[in-house]
C-alpha positions as CSV (number, residue, x, y, z in Angstrom):
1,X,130.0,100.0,141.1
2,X,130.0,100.9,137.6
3,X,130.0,104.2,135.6
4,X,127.6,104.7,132.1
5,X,129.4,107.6,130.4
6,X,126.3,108.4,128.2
7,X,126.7,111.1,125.2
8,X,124.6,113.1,123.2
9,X,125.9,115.8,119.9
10,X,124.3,118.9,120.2
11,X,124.4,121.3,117.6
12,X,124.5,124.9,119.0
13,X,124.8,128.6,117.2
14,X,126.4,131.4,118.7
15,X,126.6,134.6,116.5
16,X,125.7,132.5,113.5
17,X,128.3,130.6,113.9
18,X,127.1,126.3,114.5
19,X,129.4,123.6,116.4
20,X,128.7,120.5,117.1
21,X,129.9,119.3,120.9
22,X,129.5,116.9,123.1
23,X,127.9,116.9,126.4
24,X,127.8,114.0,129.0
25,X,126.2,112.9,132.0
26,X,127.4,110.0,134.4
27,X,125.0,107.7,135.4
28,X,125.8,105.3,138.5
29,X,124.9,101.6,138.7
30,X,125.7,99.9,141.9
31,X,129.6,98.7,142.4
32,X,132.1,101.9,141.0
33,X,134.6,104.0,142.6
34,X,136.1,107.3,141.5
35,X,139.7,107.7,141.3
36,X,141.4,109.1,144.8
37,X,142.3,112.8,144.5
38,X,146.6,113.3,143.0
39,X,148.7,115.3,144.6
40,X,149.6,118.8,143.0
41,X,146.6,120.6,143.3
42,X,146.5,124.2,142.2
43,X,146.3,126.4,145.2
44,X,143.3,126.4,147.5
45,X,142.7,129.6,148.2
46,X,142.5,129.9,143.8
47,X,139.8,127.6,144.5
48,X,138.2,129.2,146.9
49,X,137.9,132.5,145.3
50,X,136.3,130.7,142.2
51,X,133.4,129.2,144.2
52,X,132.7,132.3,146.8
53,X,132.7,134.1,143.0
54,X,130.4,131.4,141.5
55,X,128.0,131.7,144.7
56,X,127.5,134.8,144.8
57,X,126.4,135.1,141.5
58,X,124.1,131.7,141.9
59,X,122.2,134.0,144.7
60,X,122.3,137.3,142.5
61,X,120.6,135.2,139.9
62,X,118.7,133.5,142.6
63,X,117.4,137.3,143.5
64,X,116.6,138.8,140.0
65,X,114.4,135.9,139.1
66,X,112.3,136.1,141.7
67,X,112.5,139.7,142.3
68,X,111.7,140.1,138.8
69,X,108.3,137.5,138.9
70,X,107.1,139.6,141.8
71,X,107.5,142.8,140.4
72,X,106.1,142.5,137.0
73,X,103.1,140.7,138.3
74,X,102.3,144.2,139.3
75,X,102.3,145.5,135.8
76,X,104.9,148.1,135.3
77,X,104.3,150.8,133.4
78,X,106.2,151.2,129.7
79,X,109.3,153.0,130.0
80,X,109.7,153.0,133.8
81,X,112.1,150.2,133.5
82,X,114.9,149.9,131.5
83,X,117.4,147.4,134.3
84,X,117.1,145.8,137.6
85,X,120.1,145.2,140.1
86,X,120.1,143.2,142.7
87,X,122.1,144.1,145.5
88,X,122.8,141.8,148.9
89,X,122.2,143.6,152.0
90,X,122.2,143.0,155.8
91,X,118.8,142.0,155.9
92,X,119.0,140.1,152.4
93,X,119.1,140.8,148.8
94,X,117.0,143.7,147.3
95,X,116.3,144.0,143.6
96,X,115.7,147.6,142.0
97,X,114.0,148.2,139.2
98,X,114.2,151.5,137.4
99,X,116.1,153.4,134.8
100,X,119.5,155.7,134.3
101,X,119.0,159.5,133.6
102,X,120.0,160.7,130.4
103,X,123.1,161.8,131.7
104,X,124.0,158.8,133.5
105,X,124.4,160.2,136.6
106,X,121.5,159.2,138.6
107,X,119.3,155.8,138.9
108,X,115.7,156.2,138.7
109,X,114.5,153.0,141.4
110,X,110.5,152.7,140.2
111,X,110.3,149.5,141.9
112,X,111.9,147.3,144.3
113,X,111.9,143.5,145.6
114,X,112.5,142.8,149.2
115,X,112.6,139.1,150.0
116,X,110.6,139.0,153.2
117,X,110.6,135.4,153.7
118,X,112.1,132.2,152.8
119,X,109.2,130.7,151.2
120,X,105.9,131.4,149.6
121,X,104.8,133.4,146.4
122,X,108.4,135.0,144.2
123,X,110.2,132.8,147.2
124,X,109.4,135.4,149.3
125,X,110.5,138.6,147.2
126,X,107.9,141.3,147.9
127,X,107.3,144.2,145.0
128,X,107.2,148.0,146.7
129,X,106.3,150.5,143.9
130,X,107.9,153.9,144.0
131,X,105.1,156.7,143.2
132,X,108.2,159.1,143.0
133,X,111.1,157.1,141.5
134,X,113.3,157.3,144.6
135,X,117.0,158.7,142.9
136,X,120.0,157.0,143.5
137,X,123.3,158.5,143.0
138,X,125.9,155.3,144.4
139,X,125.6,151.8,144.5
140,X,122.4,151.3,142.0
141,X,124.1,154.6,138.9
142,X,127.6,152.7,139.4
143,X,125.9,149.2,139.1
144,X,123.9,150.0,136.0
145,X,127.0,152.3,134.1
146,X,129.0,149.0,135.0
147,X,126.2,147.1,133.6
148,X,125.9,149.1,130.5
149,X,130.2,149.0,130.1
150,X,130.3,145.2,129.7
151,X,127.0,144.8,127.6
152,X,128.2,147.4,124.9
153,X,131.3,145.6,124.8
154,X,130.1,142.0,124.8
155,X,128.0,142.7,121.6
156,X,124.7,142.2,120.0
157,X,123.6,138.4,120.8
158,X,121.4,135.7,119.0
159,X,119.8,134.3,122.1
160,X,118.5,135.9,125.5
161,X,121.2,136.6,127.8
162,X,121.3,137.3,131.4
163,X,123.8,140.5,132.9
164,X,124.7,140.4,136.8
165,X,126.9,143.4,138.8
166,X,128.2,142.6,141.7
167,X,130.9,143.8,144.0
168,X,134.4,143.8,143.7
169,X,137.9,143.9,145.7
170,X,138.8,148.3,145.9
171,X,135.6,149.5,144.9
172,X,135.4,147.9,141.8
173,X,133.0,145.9,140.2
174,X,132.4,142.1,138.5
175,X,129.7,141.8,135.5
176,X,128.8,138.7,134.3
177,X,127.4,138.5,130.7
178,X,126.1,134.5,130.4
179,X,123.4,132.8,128.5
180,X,119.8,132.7,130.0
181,X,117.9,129.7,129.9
182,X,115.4,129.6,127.4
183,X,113.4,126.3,128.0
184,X,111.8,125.0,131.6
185,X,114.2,122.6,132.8
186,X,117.2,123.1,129.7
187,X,120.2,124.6,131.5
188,X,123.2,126.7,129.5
189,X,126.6,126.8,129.9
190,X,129.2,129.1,128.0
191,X,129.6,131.6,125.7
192,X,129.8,134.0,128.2
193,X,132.4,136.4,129.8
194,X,133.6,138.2,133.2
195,X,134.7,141.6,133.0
196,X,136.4,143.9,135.8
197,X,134.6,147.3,135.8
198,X,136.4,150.5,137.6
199,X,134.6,151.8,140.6
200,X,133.0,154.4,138.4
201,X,131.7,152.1,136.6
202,X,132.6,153.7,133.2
203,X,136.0,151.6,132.4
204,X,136.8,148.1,131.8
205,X,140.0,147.0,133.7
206,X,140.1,143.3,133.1
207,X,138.2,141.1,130.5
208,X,137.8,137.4,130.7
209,X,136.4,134.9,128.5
210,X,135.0,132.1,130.2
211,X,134.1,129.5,127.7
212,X,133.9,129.3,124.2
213,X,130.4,128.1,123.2
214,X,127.2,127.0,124.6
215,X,126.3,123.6,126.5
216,X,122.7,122.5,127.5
217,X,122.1,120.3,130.2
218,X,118.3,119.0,130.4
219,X,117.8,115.3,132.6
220,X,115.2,114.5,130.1
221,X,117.4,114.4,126.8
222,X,119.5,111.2,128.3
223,X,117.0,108.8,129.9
224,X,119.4,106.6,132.0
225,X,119.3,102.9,131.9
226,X,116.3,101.2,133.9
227,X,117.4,101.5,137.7
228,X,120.3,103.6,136.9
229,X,120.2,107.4,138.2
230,X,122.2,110.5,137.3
231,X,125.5,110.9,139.3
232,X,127.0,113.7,137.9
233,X,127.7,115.7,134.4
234,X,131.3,116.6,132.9
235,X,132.2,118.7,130.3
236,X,135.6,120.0,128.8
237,X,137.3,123.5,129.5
238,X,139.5,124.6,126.5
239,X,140.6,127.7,127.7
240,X,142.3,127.7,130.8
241,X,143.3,124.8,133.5
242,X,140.6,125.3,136.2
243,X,137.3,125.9,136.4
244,X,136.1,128.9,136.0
245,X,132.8,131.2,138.3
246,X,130.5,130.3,136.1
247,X,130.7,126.6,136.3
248,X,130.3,126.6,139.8
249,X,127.2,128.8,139.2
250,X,126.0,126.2,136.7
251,X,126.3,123.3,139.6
252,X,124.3,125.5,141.9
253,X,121.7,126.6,139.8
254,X,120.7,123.6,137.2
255,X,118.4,120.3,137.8
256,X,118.7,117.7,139.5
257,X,121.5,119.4,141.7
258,X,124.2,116.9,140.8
259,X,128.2,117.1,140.8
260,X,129.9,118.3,137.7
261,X,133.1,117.3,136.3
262,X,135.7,119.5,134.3
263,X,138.5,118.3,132.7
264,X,140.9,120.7,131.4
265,X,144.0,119.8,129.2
266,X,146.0,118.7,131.9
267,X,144.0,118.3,135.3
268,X,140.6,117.1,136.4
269,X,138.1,118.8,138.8
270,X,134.9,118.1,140.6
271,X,132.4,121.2,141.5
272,X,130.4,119.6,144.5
273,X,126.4,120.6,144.4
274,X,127.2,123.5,147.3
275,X,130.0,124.7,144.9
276,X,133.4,123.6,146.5
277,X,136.0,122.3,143.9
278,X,137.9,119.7,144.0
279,X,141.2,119.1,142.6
280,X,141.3,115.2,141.6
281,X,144.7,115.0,140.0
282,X,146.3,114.5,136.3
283,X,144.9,112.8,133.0
């Protein structure tokens, strides 16, 4: 079999500042083989924590869409939303809508999404509005002060971006500040950072930048030779050497779900379409 390595230069701005990058997909024509796997892989369990990080934001994200459809199809009120959390619970993910008090001490939930079934309208998500904002005082206040921490840090932004809380190891909490897609079927990548919220919720205790700038991935924009389909996509990481959560969210959330590729400055990966990464060796 034989590998295309197909390119395109994208231009991109990020807080007015424009780059030009490459980004490529791999499109398979019968008779290649990849290269086996080298030994000296970085530990698993490193691994491991990456993609159980990616997924679960992949189904937070999964939740807030959808949550989000069905609830504003019931026309919300002005001012009775200011955030919306999702939260994963026994019986699935939940997503409240509402506001923080004035003194940040309470969480106003004016709506919520249930996801009731696998299918059907909002994949299932069901809107339940709240006459009396029910007041929440735990998980949904330390959610939205964590949410508010990493957003008035991150900064003012030129394009729409997407914020996620979600649990972390001693009470504490991750937020994830990434770009939002902005065209049906055009998938981002980058620009975006993790942060490590206290379990009040009011101090940052680790902050990681995840990539640099943005990436787009759209099927469309590289039309593959006749007979020919898309295989996977590859990109470059520049800051560290191994992927980082939010690749393995990319995998799991873009189309057509196909493999991904990252090649650091030392080592090469592959993020499998149900987020598992592989360690493939040197370059």
């Amino acid at each position: 079999m034989t590998f295309n390595n197909i390119s395109c230069a994208v231009t991109l701005v990020r807080r007015g500042i424009a780059r030009s990058l490459f980004v490529s997909l791999f499109f398979m024509t019968p008779g290649a083989a990849l290269a086996q796997a080298q030994p000296g892989a970085p530990p698993e369990s490193e691994l491991s924590d990456i993609t159980a990080r990616g997924r679960a934001l992949s189904t937070y994200d999964f939740a807030a869409w959808h949550g989000t459809d069905a609830v504003m199809a019931l026309k919300p009120a002005d001012g009775t939303i200011t955030r919306y959390i999702a939260r994963p619970t026994p019986t699935g993910w939940v997503v409240a809508f509402g506001r923080l008090t004035a003194a940040r001490d309470t969480f106003l939930v004016s709506y919520e999404a249930i996801r009731t079934s696998q299918t059907g309208q909002f994949e299932g998500f069901t809107a339940v509005v709240h006459d009396k904002p029910i007041a929440d005082t735990d998980y949904y206040v330390r959610a939205a002060r964590a949410l508010d921490t990493a957003s008035a840090d991150f900064g003012p932004v030129r394009r729409p971006y997407n914020v996620a809380s979600l649990p972390a190891p001693e009470g504490n909490w991750w937020v994830y500040v990434y770009p939002a897609p902005t065209v049906a079927g055009v998938w981002p990548l980058g620009a975006d950072t993790r942060y490590l919220i206290s379990a009040n919720a009011r101090t940052i205790l680790d902050k990681r930048r995840l990539h640099n700038i943005v990436i787009e991935f759209s099927a469309r924009s590289l039309p593959p030779a006749p007979g020919a389909t898309i295989q996977a996509g590859t990109h470059t990481a520049v800051l560290r050497e191994i992927p980082e959560d939010t690749d393995v969210f990319y995998v799991l959330t873009r189309t057509p779900r196909v493999p991904e590729y990252v090649m650091t400055d030392h080592f090469i990966y592959r993020i499998d379409t149900d987020g598992k990464i592989n360690f493939l060796g040197t370059h």
